[in-house]
C-alpha positions in Angstrom: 7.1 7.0 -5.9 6.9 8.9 -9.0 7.1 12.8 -8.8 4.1 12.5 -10.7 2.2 11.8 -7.6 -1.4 13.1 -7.2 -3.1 13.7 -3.6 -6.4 13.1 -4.0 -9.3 14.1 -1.3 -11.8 12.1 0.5 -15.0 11.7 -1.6 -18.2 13.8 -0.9 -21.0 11.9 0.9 -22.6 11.2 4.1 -20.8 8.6 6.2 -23.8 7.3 8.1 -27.3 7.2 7.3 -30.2 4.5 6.0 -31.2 3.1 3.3 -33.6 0.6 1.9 -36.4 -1.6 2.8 -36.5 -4.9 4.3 -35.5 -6.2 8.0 -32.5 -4.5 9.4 -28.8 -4.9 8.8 -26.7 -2.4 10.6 -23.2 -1.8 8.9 -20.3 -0.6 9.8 -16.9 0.2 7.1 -13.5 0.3 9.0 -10.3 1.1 7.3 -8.3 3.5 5.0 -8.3 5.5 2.3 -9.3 3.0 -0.1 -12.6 2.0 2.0 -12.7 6.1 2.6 -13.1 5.8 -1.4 -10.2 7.9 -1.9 -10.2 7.7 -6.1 -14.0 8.3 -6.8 -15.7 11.8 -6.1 -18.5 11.2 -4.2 -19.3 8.5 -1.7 -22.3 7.2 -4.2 -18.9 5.7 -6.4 -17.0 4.6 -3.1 -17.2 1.4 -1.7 -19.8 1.8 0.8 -22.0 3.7 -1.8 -21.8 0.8 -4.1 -22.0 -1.9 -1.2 -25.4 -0.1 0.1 -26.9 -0.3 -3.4 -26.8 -3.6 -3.3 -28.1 -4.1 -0.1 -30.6 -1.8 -0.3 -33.6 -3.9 -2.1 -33.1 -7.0 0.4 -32.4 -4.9 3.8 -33.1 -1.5 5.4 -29.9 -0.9 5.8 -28.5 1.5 8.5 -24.6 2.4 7.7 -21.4 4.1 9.2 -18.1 4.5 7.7 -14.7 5.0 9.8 -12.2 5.7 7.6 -9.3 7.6 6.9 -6.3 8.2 4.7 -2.9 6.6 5.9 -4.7 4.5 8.7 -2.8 1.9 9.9 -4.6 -1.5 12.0 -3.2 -0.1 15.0 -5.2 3.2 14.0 -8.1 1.5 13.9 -7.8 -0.2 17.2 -7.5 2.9 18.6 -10.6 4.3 16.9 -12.8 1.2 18.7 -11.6 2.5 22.1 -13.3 5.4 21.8 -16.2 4.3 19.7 -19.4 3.8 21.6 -20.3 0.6 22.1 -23.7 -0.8 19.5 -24.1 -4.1 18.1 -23.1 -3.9 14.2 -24.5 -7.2 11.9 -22.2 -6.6 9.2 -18.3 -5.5 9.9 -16.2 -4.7 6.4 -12.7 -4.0 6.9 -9.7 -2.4 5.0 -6.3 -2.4 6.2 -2.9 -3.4 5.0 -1.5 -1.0 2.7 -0.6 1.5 5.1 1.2 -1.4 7.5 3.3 -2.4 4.1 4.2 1.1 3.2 5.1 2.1 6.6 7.1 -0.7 7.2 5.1 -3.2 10.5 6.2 -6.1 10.7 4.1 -9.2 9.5 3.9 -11.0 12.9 2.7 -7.9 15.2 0.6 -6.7 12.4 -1.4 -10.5 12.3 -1.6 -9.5 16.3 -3.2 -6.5 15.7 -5.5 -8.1 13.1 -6.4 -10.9 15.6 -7.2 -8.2 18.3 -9.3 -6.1 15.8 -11.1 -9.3 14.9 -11.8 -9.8 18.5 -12.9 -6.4 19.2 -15.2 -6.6 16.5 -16.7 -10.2 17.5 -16.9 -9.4 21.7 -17.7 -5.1 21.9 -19.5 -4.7 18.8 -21.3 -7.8 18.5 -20.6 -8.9 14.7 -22.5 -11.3 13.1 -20.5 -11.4 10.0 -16.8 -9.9 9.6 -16.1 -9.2 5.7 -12.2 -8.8 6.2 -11.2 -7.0 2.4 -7.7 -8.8 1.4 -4.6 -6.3 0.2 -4.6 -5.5 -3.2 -2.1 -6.9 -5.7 0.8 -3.6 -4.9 2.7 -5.1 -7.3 0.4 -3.9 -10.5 -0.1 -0.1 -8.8 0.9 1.8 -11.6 2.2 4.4 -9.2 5.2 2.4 -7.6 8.6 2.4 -9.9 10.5 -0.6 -10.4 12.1 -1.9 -8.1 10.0 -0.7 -5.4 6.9 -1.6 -6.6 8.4 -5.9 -6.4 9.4 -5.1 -3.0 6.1 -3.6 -1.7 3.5 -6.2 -4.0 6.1 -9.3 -3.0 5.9 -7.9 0.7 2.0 -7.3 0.1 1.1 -10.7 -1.4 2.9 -12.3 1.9 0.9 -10.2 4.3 -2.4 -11.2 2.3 -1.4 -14.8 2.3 -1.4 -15.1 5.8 -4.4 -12.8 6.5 -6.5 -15.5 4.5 -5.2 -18.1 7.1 -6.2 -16.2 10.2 -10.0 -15.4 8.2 -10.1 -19.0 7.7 -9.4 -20.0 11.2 -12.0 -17.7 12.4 -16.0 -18.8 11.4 -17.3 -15.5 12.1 -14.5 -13.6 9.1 -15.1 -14.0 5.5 -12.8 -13.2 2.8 -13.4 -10.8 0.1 -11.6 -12.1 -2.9 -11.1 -9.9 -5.8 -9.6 -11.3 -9.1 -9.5 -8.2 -11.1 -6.4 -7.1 -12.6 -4.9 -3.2 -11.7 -3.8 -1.2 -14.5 -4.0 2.9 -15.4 -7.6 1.9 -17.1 -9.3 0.7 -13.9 -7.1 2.7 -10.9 -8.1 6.4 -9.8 -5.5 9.3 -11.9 -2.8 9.2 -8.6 -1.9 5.6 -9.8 -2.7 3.9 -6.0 -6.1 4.0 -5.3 -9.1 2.4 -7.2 -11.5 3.5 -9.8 -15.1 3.6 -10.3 -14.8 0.1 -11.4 -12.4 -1.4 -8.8 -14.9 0.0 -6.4 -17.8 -1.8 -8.0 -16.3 -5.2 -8.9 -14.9 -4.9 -4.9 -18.4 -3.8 -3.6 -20.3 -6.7 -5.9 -18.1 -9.3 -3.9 -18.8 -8.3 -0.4 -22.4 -7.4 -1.1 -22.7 -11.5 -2.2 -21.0 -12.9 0.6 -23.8 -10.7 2.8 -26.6 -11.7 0.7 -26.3 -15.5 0.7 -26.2 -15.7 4.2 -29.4 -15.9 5.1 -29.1 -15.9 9.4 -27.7 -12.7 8.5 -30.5 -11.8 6.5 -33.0 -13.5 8.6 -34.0 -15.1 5.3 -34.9 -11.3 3.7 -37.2 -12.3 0.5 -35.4 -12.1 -2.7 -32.2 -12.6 -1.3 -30.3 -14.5 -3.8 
């Protein structure tokens, strides 16, 4: 990585809380720094900030975020032994950087998924699973060449086959972002998103919520 390389803090923000009106959807954000919303200052630019927005006019919505910087998949496992048990509707996970960077291998790390996906499903009840594919490492402006080939070569392969196991599951859905990374769109340290990463990202899972209208229990105005 470049010497250049900026830690940035944890936005500002309550983690859990409600928000909204409309039947209940109870929420729940698992992952790293990125869903964290490392990048951003305050947790009303982060992911589930942005995510809860949108929910808010269709759902009362009643949210928790788990999340920290450097977590791995096998992190998070750990976290759900300890975490009380409660039904969630909505599950949003990110994860997959961290198991790139720090070097776990593709097969045990589609394990882990597969057991976090189960957790999720049998424990905690999840209606809906909103699994948040890796990001394109390759266009991190962060990374020198030629270690920022390896990584988004490395990172495309790992979010290749994550699709696979989403698909294979009916109860996973696959948040698909198309939105190129540059220094105009990512946070100053080059590696984690922007204000408008976070909202293009947020937009997509908050539609795959929306139109499902089980989840919903057909909420009026849901589009």
């Amino acid at each position: 990585m470049r010497k250049s390389y900026i830690a940035l803090p944890e936005p500002s923000g309550d983690r859990t809380g409600t928000i909204g009106q409309g039947p209940p959807l109870r929420l729940l954000i698992l992952g790293d720094s990125s869903a964290a919303g490392v990048g951003v200052q305050s947790q009303e630019q982060a992911l589930l900030g942005q995510l809860t927005a949108h929910l808010a006019s269709y759902a009362t919505v009643e949210y928790s975020l788990i999340a920290v910087t450097g977590a791995k998949t096998s992190d998070v496992l750990g976290w759900l032994e300890t975490l009380a048990e409660r039904q969630y509707d909505v599950v949003v996970t990110a994860l997959g950087v961290n198991d790139v960077t720090k070097g776990v291998s593709l097969r045990r790390w589609l394990r882990q998924q597969t057991a976090l996906f189960d957790q999720l499903s049998t424990r905690f009840g999840a209606r809906k699973i909103v699994v948040s594919g890796l990001p394109p490492m390759g266009q991190f402006p962060l990374l020198p060449h030629p270690l920022r080939w390896v990584l988004g070569r490395q990172a495309a392969r790992f979010d290749r086959h994550l699709h696979a196991l989403v698909a294979s599951r009916p109860e996973c859905s696959a948040a698909r972002i198309d939105l190129g990374l540059d220094e105009t769109n990512m946070s100053e340290d080059g590696f984690h998103p922007g204000p408008v990463v976070y909202a293009v990202w947020a937009s997509e899972i908050a539609q795959i919520i929306l139109t499902d209208l089980e989840l919903l229990d057909g909420a009026q105005g849901a589009p």
